[in-house]
mmCIF file as Biopython writes it, N, C-alpha, C and O atoms, coordinates in Angstrom:
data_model
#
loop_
_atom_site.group_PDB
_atom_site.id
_atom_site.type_symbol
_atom_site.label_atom_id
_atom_site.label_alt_id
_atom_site.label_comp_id
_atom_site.label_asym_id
_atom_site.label_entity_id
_atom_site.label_seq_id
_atom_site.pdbx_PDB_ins_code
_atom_site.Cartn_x
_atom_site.Cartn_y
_atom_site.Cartn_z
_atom_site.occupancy
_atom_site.B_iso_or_equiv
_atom_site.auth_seq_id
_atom_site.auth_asym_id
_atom_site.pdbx_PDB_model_num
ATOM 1   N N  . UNK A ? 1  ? 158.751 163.386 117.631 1.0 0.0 1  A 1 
ATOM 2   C CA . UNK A ? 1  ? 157.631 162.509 117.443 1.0 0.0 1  A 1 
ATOM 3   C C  . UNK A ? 1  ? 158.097 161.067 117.645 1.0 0.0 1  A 1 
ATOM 4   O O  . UNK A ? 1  ? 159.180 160.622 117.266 1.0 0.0 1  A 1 
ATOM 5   N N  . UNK A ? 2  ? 157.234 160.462 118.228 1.0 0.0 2  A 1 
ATOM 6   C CA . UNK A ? 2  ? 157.725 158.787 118.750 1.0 0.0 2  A 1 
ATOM 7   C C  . UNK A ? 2  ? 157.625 157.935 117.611 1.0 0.0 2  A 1 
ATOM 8   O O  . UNK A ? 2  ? 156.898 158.484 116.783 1.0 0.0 2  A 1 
ATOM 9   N N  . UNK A ? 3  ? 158.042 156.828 117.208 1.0 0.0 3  A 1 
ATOM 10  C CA . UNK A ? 3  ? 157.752 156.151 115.919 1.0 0.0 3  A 1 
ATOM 11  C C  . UNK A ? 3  ? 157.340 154.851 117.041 1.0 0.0 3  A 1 
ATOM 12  O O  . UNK A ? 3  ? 157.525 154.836 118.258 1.0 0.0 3  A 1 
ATOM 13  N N  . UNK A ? 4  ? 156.780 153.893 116.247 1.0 0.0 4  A 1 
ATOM 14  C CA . UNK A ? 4  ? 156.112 152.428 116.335 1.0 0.0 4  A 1 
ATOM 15  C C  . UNK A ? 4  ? 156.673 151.279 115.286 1.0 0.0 4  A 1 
ATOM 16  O O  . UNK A ? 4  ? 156.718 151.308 114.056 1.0 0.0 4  A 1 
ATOM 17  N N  . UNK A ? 5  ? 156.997 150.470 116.027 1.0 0.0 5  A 1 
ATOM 18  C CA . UNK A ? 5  ? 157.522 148.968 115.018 1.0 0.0 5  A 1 
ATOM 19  C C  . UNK A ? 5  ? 156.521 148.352 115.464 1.0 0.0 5  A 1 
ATOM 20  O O  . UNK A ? 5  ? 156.035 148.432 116.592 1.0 0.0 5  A 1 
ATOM 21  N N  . UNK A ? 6  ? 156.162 147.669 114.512 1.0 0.0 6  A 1 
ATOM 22  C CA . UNK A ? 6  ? 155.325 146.524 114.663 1.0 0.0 6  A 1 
ATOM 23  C C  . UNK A ? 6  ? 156.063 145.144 114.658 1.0 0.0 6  A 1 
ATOM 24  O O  . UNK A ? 6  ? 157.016 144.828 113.946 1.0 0.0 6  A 1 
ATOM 25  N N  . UNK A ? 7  ? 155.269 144.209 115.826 1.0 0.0 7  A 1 
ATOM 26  C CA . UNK A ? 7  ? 156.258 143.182 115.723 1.0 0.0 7  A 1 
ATOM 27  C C  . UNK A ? 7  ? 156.883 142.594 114.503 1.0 0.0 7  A 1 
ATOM 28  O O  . UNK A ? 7  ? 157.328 143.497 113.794 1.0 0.0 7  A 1 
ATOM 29  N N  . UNK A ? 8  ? 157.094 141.299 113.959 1.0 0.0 8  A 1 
ATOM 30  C CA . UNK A ? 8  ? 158.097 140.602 113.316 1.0 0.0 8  A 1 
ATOM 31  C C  . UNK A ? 8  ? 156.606 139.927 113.033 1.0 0.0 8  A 1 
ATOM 32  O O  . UNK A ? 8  ? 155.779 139.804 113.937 1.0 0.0 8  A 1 
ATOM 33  N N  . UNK A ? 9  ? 156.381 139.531 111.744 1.0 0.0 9  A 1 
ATOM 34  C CA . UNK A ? 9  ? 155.242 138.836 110.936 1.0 0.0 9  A 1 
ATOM 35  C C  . UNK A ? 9  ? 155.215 138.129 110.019 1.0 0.0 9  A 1 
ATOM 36  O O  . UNK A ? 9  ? 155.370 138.636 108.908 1.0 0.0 9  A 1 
ATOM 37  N N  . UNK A ? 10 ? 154.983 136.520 110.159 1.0 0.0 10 A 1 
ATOM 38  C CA . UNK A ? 10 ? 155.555 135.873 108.589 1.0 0.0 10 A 1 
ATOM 39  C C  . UNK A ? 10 ? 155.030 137.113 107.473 1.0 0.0 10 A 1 
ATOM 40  O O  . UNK A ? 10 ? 154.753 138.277 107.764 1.0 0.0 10 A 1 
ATOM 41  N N  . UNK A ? 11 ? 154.996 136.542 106.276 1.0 0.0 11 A 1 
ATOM 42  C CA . UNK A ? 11 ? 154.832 137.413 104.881 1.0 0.0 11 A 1 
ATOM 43  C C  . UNK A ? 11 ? 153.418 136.308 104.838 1.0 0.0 11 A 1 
ATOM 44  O O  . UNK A ? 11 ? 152.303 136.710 104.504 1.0 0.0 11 A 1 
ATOM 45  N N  . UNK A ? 12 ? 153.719 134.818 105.256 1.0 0.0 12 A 1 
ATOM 46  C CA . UNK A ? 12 ? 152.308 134.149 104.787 1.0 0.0 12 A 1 
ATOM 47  C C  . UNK A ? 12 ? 153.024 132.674 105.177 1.0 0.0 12 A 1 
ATOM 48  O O  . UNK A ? 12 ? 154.232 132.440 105.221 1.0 0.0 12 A 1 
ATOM 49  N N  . UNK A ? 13 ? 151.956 131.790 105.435 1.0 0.0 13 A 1 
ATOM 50  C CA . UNK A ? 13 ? 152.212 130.267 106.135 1.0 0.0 13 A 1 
ATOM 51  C C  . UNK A ? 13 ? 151.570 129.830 105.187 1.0 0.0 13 A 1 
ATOM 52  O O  . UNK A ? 13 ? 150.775 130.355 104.407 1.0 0.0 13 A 1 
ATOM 53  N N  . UNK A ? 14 ? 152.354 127.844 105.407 1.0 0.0 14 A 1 
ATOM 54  C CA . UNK A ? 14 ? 151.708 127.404 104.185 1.0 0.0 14 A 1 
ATOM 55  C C  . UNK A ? 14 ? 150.662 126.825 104.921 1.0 0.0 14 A 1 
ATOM 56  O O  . UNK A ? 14 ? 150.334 126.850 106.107 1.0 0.0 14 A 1 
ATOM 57  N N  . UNK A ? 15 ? 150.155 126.213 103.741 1.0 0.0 15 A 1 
ATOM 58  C CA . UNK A ? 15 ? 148.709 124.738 104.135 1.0 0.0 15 A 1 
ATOM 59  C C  . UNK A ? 15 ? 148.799 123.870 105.067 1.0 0.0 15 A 1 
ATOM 60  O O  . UNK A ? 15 ? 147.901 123.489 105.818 1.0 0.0 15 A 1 
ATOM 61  N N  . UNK A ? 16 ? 150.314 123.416 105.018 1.0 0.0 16 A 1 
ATOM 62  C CA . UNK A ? 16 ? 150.717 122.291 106.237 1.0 0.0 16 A 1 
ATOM 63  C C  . UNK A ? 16 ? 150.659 123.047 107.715 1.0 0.0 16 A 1 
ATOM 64  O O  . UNK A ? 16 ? 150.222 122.681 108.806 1.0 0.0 16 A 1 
ATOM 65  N N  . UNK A ? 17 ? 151.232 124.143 107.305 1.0 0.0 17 A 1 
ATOM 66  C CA . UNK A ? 17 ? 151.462 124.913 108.974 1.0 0.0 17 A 1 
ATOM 67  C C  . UNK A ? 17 ? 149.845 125.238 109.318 1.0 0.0 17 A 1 
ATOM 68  O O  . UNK A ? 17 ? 149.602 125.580 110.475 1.0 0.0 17 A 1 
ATOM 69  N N  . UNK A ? 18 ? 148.956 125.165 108.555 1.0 0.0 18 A 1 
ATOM 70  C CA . UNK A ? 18 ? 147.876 126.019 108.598 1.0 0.0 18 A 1 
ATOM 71  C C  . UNK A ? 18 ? 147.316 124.522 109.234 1.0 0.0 18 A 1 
ATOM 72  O O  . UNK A ? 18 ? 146.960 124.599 110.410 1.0 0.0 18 A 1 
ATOM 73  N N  . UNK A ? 19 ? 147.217 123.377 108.689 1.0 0.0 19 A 1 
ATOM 74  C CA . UNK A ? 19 ? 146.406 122.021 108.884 1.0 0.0 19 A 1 
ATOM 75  C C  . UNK A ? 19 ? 147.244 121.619 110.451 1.0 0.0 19 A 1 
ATOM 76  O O  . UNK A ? 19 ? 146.695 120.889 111.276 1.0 0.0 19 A 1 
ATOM 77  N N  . UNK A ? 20 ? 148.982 122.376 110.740 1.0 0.0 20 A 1 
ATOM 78  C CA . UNK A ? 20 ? 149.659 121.640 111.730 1.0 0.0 20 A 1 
ATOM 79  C C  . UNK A ? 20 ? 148.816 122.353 113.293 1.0 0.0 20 A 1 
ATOM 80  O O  . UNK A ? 20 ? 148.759 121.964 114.460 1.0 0.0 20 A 1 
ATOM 81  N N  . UNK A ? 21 ? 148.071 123.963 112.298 1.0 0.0 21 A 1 
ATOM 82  C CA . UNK A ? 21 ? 147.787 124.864 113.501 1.0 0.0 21 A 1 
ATOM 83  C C  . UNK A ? 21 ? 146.460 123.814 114.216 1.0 0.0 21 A 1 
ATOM 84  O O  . UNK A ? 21 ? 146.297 123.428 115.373 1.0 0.0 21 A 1 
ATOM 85  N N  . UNK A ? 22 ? 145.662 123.586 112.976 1.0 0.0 22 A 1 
ATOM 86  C CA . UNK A ? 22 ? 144.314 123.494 113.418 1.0 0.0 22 A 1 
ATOM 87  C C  . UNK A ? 22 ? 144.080 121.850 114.102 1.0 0.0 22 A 1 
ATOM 88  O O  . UNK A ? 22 ? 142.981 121.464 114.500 1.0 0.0 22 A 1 
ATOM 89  N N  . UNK A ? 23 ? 145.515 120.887 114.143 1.0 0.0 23 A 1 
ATOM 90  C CA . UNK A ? 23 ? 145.089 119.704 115.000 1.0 0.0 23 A 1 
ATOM 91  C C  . UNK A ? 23 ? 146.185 119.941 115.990 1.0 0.0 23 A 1 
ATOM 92  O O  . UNK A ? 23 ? 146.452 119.023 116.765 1.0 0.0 23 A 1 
ATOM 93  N N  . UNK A ? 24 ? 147.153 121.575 116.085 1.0 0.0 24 A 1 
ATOM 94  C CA . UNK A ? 24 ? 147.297 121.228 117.719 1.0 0.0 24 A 1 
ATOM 95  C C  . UNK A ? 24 ? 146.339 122.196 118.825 1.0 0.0 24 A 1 
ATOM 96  O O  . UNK A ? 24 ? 146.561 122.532 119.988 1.0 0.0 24 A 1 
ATOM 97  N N  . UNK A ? 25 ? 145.123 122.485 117.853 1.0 0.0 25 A 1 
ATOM 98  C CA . UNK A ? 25 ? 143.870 123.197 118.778 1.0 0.0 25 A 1 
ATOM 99  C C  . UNK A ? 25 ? 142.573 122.071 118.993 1.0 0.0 25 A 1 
ATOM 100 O O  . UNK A ? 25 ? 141.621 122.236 119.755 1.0 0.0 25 A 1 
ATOM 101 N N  . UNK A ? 26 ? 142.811 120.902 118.114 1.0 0.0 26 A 1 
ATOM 102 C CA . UNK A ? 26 ? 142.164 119.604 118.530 1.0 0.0 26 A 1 
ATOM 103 C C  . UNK A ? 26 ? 141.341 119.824 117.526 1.0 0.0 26 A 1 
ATOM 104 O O  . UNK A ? 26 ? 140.213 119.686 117.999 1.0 0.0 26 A 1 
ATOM 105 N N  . UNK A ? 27 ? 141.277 120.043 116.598 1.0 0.0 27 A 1 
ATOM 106 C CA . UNK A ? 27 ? 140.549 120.084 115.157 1.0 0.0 27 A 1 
ATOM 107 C C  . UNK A ? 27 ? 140.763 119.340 113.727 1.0 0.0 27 A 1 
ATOM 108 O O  . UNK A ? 27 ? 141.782 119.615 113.093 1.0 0.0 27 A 1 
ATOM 109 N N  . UNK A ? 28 ? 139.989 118.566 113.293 1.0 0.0 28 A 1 
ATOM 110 C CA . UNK A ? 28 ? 140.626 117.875 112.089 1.0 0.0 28 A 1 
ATOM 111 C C  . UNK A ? 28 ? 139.928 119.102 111.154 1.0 0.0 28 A 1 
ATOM 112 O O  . UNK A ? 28 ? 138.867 119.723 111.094 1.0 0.0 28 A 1 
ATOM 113 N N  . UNK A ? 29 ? 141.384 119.026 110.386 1.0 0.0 29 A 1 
ATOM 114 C CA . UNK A ? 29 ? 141.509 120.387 109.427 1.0 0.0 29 A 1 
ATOM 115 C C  . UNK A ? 29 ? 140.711 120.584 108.326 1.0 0.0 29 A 1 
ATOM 116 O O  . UNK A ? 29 ? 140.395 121.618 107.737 1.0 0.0 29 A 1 
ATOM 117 N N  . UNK A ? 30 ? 140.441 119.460 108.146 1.0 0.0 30 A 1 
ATOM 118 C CA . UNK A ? 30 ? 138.923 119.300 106.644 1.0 0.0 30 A 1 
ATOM 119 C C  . UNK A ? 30 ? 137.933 119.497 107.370 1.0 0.0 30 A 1 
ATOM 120 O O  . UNK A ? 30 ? 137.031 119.803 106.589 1.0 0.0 30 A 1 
ATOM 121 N N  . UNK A ? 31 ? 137.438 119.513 108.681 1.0 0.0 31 A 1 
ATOM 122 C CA . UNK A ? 31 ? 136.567 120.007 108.885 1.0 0.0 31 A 1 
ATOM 123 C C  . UNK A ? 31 ? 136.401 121.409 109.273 1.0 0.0 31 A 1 
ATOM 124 O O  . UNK A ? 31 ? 135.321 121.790 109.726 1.0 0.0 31 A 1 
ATOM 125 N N  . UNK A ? 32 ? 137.623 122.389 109.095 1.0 0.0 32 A 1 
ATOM 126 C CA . UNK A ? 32 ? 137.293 123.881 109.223 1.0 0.0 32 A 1 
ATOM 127 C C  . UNK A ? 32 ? 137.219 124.779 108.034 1.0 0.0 32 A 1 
ATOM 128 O O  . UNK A ? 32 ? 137.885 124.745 106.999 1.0 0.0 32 A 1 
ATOM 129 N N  . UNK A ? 33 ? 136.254 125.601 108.407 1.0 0.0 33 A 1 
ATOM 130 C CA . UNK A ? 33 ? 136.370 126.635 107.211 1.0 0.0 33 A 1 
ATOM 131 C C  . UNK A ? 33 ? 137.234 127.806 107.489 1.0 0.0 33 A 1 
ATOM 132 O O  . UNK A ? 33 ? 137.965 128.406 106.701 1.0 0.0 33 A 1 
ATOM 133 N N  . UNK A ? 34 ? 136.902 128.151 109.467 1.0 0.0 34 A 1 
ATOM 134 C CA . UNK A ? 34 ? 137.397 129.462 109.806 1.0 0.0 34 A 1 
ATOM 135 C C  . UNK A ? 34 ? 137.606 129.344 110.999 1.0 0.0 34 A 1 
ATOM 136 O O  . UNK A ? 34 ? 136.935 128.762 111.852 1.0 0.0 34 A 1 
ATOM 137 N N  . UNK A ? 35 ? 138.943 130.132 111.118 1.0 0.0 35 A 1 
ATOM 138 C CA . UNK A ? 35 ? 139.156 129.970 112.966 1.0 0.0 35 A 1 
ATOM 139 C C  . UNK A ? 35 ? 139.814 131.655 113.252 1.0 0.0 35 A 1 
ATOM 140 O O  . UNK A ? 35 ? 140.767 132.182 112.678 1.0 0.0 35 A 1 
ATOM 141 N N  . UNK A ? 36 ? 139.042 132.153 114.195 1.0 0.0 36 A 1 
ATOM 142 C CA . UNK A ? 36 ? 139.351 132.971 114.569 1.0 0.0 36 A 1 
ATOM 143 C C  . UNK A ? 36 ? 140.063 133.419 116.405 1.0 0.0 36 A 1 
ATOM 144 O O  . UNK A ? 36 ? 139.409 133.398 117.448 1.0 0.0 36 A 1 
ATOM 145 N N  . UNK A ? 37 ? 141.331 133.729 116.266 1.0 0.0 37 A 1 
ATOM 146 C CA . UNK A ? 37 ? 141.120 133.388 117.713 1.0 0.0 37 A 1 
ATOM 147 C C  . UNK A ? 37 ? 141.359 135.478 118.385 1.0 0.0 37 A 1 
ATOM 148 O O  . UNK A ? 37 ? 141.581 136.630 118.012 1.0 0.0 37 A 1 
ATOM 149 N N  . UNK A ? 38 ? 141.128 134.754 119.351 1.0 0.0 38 A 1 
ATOM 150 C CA . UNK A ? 38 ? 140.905 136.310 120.140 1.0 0.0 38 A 1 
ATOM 151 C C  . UNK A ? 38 ? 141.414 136.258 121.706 1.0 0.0 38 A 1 
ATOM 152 O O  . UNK A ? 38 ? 141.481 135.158 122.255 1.0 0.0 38 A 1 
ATOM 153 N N  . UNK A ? 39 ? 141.688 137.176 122.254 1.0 0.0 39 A 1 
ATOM 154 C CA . UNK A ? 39 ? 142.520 137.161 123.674 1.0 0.0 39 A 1 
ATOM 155 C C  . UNK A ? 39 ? 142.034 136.076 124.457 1.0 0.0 39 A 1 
ATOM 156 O O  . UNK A ? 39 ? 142.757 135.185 124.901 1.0 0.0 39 A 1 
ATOM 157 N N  . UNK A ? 40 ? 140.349 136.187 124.683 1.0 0.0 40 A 1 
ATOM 158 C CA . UNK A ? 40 ? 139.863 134.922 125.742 1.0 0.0 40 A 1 
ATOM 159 C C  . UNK A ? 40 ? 138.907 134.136 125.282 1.0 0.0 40 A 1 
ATOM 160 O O  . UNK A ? 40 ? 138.183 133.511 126.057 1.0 0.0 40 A 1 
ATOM 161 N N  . UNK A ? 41 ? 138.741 134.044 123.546 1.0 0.0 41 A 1 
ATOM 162 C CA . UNK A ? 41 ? 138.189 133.024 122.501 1.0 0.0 41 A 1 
ATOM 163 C C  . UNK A ? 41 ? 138.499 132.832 121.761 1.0 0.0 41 A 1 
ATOM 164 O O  . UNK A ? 41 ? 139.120 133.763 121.248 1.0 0.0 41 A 1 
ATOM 165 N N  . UNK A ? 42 ? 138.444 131.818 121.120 1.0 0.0 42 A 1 
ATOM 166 C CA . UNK A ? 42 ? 138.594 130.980 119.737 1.0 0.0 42 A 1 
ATOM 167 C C  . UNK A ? 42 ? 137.279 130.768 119.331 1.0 0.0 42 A 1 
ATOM 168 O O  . UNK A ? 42 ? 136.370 130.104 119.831 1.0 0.0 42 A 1 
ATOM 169 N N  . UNK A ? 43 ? 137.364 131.605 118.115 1.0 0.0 43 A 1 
ATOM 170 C CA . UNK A ? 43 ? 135.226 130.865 117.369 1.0 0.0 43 A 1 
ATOM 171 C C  . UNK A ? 43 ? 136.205 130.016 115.872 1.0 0.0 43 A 1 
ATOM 172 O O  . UNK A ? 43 ? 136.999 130.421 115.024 1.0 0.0 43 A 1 
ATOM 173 N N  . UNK A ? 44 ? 135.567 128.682 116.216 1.0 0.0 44 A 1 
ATOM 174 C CA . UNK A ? 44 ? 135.738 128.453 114.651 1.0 0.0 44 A 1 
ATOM 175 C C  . UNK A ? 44 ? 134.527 127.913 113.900 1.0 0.0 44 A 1 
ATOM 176 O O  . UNK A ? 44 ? 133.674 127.306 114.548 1.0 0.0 44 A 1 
ATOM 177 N N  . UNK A ? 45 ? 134.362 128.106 112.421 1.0 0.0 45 A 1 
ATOM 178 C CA . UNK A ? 45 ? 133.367 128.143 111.498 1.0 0.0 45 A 1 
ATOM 179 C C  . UNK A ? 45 ? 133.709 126.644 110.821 1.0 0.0 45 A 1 
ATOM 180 O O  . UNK A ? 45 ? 134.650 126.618 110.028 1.0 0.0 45 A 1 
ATOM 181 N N  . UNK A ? 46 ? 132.908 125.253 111.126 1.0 0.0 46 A 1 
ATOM 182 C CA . UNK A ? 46 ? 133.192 124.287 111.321 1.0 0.0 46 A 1 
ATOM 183 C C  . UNK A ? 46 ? 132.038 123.619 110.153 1.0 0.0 46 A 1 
ATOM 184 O O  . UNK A ? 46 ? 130.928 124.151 110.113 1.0 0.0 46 A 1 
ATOM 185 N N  . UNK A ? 47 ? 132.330 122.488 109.248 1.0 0.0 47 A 1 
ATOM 186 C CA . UNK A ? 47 ? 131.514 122.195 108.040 1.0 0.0 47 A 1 
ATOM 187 C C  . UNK A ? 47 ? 130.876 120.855 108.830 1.0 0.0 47 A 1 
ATOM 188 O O  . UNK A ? 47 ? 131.568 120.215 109.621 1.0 0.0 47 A 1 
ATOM 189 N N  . UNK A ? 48 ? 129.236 120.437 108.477 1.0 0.0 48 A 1 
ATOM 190 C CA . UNK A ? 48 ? 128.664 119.656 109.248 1.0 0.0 48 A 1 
ATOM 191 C C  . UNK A ? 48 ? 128.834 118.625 108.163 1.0 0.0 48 A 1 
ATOM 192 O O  . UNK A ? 48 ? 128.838 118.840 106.951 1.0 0.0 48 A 1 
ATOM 193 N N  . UNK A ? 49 ? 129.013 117.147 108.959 1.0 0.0 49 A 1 
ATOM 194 C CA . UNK A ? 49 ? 129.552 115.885 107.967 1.0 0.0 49 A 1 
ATOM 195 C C  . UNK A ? 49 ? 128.152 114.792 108.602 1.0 0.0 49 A 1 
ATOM 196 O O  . UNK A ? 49 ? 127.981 114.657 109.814 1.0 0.0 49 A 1 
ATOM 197 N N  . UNK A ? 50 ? 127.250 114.091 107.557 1.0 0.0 50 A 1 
ATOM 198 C CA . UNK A ? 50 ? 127.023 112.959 107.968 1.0 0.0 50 A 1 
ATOM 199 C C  . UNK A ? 50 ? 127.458 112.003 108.929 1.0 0.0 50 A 1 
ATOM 200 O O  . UNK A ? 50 ? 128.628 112.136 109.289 1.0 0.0 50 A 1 
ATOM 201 N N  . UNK A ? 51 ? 126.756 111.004 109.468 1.0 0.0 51 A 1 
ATOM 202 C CA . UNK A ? 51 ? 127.512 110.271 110.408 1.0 0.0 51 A 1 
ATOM 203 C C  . UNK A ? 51 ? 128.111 109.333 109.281 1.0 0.0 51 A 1 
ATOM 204 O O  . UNK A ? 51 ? 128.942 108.645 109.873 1.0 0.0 51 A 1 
ATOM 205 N N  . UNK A ? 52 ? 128.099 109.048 108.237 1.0 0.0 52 A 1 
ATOM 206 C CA . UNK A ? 52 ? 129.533 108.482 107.088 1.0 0.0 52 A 1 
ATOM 207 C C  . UNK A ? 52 ? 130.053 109.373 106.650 1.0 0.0 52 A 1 
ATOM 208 O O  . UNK A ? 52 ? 130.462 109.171 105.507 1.0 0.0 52 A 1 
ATOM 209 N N  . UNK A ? 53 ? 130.334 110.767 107.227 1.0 0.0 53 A 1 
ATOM 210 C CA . UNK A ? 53 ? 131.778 111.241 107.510 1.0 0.0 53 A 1 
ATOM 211 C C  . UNK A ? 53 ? 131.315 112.039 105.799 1.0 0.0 53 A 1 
ATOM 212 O O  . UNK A ? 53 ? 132.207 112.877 105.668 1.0 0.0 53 A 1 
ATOM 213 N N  . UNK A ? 54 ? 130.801 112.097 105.094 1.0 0.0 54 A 1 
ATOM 214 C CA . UNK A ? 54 ? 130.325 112.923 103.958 1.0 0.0 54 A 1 
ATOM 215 C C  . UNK A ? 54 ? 129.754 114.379 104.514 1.0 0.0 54 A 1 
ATOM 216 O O  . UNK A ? 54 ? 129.185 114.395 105.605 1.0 0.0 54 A 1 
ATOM 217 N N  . UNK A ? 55 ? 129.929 115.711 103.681 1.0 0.0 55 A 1 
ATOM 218 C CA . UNK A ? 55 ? 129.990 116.597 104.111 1.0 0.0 55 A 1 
ATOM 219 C C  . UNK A ? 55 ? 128.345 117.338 103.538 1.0 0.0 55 A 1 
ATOM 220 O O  . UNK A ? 55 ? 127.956 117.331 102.370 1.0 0.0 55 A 1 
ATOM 221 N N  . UNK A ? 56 ? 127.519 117.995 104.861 1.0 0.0 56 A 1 
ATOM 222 C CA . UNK A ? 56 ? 126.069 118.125 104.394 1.0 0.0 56 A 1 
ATOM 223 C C  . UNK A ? 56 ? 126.278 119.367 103.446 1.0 0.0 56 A 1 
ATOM 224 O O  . UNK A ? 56 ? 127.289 120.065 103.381 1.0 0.0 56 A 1 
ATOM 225 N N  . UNK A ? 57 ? 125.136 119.494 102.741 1.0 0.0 57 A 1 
ATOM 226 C CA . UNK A ? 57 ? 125.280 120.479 101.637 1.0 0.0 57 A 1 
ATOM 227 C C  . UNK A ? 57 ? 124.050 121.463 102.236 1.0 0.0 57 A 1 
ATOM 228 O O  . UNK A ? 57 ? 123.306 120.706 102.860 1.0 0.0 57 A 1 
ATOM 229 N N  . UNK A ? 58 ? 123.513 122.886 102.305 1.0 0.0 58 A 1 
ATOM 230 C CA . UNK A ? 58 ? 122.317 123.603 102.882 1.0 0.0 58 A 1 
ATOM 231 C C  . UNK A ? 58 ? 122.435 124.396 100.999 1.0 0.0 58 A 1 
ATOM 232 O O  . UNK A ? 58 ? 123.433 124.615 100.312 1.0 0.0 58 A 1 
ATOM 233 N N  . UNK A ? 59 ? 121.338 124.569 100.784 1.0 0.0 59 A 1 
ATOM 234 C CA . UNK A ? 59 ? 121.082 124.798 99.522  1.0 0.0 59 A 1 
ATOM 235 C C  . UNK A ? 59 ? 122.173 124.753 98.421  1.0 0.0 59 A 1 
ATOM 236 O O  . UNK A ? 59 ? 122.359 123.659 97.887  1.0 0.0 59 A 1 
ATOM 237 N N  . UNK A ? 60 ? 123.057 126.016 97.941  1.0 0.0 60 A 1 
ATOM 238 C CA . UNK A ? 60 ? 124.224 125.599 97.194  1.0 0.0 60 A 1 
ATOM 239 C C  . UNK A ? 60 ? 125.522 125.662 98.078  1.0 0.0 60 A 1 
ATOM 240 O O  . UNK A ? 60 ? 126.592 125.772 97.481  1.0 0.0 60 A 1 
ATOM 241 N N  . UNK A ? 61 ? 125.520 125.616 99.152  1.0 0.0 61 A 1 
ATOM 242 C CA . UNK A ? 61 ? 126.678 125.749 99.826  1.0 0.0 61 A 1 
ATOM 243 C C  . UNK A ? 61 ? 127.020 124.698 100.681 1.0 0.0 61 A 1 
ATOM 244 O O  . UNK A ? 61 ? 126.248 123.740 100.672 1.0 0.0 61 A 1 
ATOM 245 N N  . UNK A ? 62 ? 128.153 124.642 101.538 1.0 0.0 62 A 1 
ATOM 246 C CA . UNK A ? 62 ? 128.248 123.312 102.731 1.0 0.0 62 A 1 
ATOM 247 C C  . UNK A ? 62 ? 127.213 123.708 103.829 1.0 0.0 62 A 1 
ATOM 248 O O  . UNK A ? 62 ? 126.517 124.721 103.754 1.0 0.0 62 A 1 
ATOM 249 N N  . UNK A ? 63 ? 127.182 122.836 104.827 1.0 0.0 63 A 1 
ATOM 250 C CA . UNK A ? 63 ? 126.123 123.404 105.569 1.0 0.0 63 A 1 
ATOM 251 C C  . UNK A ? 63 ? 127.665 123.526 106.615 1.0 0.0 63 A 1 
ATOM 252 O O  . UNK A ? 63 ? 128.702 122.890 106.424 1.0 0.0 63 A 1 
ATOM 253 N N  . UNK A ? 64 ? 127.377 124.634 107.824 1.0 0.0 64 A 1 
ATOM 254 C CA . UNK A ? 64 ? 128.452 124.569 108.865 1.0 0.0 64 A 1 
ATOM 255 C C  . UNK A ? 64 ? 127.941 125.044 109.827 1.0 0.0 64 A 1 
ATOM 256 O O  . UNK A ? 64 ? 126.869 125.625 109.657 1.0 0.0 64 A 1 
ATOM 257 N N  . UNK A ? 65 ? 128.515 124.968 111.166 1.0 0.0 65 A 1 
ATOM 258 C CA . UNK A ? 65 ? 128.267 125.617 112.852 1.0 0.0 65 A 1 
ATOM 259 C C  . UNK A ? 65 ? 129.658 126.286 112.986 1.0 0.0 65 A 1 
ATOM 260 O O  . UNK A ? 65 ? 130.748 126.002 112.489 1.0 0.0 65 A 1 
ATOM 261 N N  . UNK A ? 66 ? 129.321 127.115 113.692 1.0 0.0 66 A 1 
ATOM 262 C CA . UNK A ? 66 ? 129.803 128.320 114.533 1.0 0.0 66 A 1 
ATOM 263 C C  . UNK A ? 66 ? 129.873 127.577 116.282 1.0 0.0 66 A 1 
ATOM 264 O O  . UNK A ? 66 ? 129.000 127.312 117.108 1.0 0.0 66 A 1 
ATOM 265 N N  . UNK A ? 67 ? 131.345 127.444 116.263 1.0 0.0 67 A 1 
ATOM 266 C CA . UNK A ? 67 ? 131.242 127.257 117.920 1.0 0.0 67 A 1 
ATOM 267 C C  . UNK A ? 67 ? 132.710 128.067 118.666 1.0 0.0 67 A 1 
ATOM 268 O O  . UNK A ? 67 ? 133.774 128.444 118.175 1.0 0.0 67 A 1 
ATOM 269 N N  . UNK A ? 68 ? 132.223 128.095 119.877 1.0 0.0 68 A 1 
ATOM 270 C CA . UNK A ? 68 ? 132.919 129.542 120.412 1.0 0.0 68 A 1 
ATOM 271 C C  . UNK A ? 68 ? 133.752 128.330 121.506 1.0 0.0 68 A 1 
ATOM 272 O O  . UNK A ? 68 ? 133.178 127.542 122.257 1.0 0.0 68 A 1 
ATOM 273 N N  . UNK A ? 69 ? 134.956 128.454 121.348 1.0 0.0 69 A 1 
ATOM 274 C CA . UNK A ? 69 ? 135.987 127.720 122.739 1.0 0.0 69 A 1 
ATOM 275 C C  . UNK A ? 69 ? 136.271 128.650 123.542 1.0 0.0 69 A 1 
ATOM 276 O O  . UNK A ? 69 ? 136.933 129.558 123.040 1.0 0.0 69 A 1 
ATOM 277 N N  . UNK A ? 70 ? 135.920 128.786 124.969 1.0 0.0 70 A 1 
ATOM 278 C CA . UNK A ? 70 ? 136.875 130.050 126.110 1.0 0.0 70 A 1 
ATOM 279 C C  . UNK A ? 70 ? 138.567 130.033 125.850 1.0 0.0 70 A 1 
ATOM 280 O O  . UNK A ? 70 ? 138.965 129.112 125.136 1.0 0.0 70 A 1 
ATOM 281 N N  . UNK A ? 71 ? 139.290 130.708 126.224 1.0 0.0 71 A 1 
ATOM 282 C CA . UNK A ? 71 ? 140.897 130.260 126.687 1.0 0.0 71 A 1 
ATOM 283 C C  . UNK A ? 71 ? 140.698 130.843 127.858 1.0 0.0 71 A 1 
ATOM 284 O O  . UNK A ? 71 ? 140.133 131.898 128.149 1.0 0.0 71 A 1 
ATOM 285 N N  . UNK A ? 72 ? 141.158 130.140 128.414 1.0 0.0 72 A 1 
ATOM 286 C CA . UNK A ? 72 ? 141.545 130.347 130.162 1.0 0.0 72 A 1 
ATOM 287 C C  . UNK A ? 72 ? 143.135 130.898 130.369 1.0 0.0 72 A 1 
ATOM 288 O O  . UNK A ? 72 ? 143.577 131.098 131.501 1.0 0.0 72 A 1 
#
């Protein structure tokens, strides 16, 4: 019977690596909730801010958009 390794996987990244991921994908990191990436997309789940940079609220929650990047 054949066996399977799975690659090599941190255990877990911190906050910094997590904030270092999301501004070298061109994202300021307080403004994400969720980034998902996938072979030929990236969707990330993004919190909507006033134009003074204050963050909108939709009933008890933040308000946010969903936007989908291609990778080429």
């Amino acid at each position: 019977m054949a066996t399977a390794q799975l690659p090599l996987i941190p255990e877990r990244i911190t906050r910094d690596t997590l904030r270092d991921i999301c501004r070298l994908l061109g994202l300021d990191p307080g403004d994400v909730r969720d980034i998902r990436l996938g072979i030929n997309k990236m969707t990330a789940t993004l919190y909507l801010s006033s134009p003074d940079g204050r963050k909108i609220r939709y009933g008890e929650d933040a308000a946010t958009t969903v936007v989908t990047i291609p990778i080429n």
